[in-house]
N, C-alpha and C positions, 0 to 999 in steps of 0.2 A: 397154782397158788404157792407160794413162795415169802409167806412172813412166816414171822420166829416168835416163840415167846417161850419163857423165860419163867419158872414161877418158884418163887423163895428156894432159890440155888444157894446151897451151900458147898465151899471146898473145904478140905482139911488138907495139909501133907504132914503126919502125923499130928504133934498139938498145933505146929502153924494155922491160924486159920485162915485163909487164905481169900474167900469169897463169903461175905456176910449177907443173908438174906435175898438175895437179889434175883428182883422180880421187872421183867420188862420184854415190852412187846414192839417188835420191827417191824415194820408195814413190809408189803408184795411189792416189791421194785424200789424201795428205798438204799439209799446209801448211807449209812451209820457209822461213825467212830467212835471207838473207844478210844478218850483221850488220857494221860495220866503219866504221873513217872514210873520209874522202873518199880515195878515190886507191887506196884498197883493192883494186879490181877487183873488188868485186860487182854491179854494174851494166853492167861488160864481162862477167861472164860471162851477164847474165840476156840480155842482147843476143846472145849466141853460141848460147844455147839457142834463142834465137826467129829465128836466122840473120842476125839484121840486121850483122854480126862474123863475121866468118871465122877458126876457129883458126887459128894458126900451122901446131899435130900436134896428134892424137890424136882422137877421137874421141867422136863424142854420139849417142846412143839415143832415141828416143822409143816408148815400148814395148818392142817384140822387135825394131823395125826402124831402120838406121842411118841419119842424117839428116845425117850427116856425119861424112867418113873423111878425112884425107889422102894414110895409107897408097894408098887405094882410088879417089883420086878422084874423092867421094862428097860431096854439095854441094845439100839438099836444099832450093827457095826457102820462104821463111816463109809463102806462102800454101798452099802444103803440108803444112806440118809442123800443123793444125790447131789451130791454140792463139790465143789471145787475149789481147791486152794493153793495162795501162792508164798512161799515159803519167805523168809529175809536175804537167804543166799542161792536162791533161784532154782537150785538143785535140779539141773538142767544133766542131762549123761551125755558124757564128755566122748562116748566111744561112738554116738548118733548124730546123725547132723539134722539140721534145721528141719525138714517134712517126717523123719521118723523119728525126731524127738515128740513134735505133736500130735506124730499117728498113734503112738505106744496106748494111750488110755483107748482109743477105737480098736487096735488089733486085739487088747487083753479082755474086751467086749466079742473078739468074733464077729466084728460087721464085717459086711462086702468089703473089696479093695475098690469097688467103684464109688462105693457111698463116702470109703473113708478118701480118698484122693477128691472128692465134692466137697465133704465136709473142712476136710484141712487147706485144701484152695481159698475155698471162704474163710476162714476163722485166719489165713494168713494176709489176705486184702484189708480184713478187719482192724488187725494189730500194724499192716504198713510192714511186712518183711517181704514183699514180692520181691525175687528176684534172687533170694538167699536163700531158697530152700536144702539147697547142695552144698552149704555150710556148714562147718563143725561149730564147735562153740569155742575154741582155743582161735576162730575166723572170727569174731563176733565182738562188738563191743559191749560194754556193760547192761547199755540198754539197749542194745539189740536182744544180749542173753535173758532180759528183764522180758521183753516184747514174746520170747520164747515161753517161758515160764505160763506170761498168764493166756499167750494161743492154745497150750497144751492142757490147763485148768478149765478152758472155756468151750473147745472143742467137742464134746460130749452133750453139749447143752447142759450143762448143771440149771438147777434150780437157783443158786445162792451158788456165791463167789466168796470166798472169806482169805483177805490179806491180811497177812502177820509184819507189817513193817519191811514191804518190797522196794521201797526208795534206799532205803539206809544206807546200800551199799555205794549210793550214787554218786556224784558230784553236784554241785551247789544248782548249776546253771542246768542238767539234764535233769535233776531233780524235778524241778519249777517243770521243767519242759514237762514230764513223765505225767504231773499231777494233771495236769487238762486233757491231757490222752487217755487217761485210767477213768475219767469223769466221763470221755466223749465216747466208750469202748461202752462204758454202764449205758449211756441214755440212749446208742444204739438197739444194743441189746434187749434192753428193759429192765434187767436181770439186780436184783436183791442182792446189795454188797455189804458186809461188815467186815469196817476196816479195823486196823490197830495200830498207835503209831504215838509215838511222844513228842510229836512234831505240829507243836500248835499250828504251823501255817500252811500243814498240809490238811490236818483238820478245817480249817476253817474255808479254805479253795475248794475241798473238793463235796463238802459233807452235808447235805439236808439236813441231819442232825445229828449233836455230840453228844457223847455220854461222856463226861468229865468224873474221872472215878479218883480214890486214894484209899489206902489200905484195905482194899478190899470193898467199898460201901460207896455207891452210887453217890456224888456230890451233886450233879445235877445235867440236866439231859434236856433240849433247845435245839432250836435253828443257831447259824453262828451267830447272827446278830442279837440276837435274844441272851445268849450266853457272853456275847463281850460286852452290849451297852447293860444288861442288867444282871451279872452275878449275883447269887445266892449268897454266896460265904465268903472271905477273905482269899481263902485257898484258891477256888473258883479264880478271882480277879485275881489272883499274884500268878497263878498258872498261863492264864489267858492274857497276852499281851504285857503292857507293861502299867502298873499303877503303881499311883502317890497315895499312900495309907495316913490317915489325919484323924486325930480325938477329937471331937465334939460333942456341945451340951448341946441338948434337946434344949429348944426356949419357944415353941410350940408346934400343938399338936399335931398329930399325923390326921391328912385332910387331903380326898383325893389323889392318892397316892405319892403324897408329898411330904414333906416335914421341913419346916424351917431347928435350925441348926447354926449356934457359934462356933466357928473354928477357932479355939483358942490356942493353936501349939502355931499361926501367924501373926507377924506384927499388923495391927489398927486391920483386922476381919471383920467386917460387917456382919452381921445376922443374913444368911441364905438358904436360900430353898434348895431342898434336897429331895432326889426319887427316893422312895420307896417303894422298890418292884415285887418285896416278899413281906408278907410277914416276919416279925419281927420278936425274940425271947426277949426281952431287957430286965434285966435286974435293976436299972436303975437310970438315971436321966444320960450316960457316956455312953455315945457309939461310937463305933469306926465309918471312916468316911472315906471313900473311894475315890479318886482323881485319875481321869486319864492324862498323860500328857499333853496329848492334841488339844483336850480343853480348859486348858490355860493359855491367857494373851496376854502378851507382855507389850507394854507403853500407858503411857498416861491418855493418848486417844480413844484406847478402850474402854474409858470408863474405869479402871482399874484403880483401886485403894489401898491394895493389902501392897505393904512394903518388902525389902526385898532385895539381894543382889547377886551380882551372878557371878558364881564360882568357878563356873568350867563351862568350858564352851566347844563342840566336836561338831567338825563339817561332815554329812551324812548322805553327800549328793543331792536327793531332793530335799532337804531339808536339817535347820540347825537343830543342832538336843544341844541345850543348855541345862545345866544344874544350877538352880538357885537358891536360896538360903533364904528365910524368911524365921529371925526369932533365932532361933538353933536349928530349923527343921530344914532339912535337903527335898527341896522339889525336882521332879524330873521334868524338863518340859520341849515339847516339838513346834519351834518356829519355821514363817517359813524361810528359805536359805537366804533371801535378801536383807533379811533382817540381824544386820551384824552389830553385836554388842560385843565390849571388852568384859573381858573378866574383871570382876572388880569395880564394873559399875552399880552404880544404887538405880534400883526400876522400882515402877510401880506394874501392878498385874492384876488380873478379875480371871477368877474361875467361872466358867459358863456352866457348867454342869459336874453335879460329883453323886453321886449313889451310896445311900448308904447300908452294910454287910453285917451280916453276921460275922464274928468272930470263930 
């Protein structure tokens, strides 16, 4: 058994408070991100999971059993709590090479040398370093040394895998590469990963589900789809991807998960329908209105009424991002690459879908 839970954890580093109330539970074979900018406090909690952090209060589960209590004075050390973790800078020993860098956690265990040369054969077919076991790491590429790192984490059978932002050190293209290996490494396994990483699209490639945090307080916590088509909050959507933030009146009621909505910061905006995926505080009839780029079309055969023209225009390979201007207001928008407008022409556009946030 291998989930986590989490219940009203607090940090302090002296007055900073670092970790606000934070109460949550990781299923047995899930893979989780903590997603957030720096300073966030997802990296102080993945540290409190693996004990290297002491909460403030409350309390952490590793299965059915508590691994830390304050109430109870209850303070389990991390070579207990079974679990394994891979650091940002791989912290690989540079004086070992590739089989007794990943034997070291089996030798410091006292297992067999027969179990541990079975055990490390396997966990190195698993990671893809056959072949390099009689490599140093000064012989190694970055993710090879990477492939090192989480052999030697996983070698031992942990329960739970916990990465601290393992890509970071990577390149753009071994990056992308590393993220579907670390996903296909998990669903062999089976094994219960919590990840950490300010790397929206590493979240959202590899993750079952994201915890989107900021100053310490859970923002909201989803499948990826669930967190990019329906944001909670503003932060949420400006974090995730890329949106067009828009004032509008309420001009009626919320109905089935819906609300019709005037965009007035557009020129000649129709009255449209808008999601509402949360509950809603309003003080008053103005919300904030969500836009992705992708749903906005731009020409007169879509239907489109809301006016408009385009300011800048940037070729993106698969596809054009135009800026265009409606009123005073800068839209962001994703055409697709065939469709080539000058800067400085007048268009017409329809938004297909917009959500509307909390602030």
């Amino acid at each position: 058994m291998a989930c986590i839970r989490l219940e009203n954890v607090e940090k302090y580093f002296g007055s900073n408070h670092v970790i606000k109330n934070l109460s949550l539970d990781i299923r047995d074979g899930e893979f989780i991100t903590f997603l957030g900018p720096s300073g966030c406090g997802k990296t102080t909690t993945l540290r409190m999971i693996a004990g290297f952090e002491n909460p403030t209060s409350g309390e952490i589960f590793i299965g059915n059993k508590p691994v830390f209590s304050h109430k109870k004075g209850l303070n389990t050390p991390p070579e207990d709590r079974n679990i394994g973790m891979v650091f940002q800078n791989y912290a690989v020993w540079p004086h070992m090479n590739v089989f007794n860098n990943i034997a070291y956690p089996l030798k410091i265990r006292k297992i067999p040398k027969d179990e541990i040369k079975r055990k490390v054969d396997r966990i190195i077919e698993i990671v893809k370093l056959k072949g390099l076991e009689r490599r140093y790491p000064y012989q190694l590429s970055g993710g090879q040394q990477q492939r090192v790192a989480f052999a030697r984490a996983l070698v031992y059978s942990p329960s739970i895998l916990l990465l601290d932002e393992p890509l970071s050190n990577l390149d753009a293209k071994l990056r992308e590469e590393m993220r579907f290996e670390i996903k296909d490494i998990q669903k062999k396994l089976g094994i219960t990963v919590v990840y950490v990483t300010h790397d929206q699209a590493e979240a959202m490639v590899m993750s079952d589900r994201i915890v989107v945090m900021k100053d310490g307080v859970i923002q909201q916590i989803g499948d990826p789809l669930e967190i990019y088509n329906h944001p909670k909050n503003r932060f949420v959507a400006d974090f995730i991807g890329i949106s067009n933030f828009l004032k509008g009146k309420i001009v009626g009621d919320e109905a089935g998960g819906k609300m019709r909505v005037k965009l007035y910061e557009l020129e000649d905006a129709p009255e449209m329908e808008v999601d509402v995926p949360h509950p809603l505080k309003l003080k008053d009839k103005e919300v904030t209105v969500v836009v992705r780029p992708e749903d906005i079309l731009i020409g007169a055969e879509t239907g489109g009424r809301i006016g408009g023209k385009i300011f800048k225009r940037t070729f993106l390979g698969g596809i054009m991002n135009y800026i265009i201007v409606s009123k005073e207001t800068k839209l962001r928008v994703e055409a697709p690459k065939h469709q080539i407008l000058e800067e400085g022409d007048r268009i017409k556009f329809v938004i297909k879908r917009a959500v509307v946030v909390e602030d």
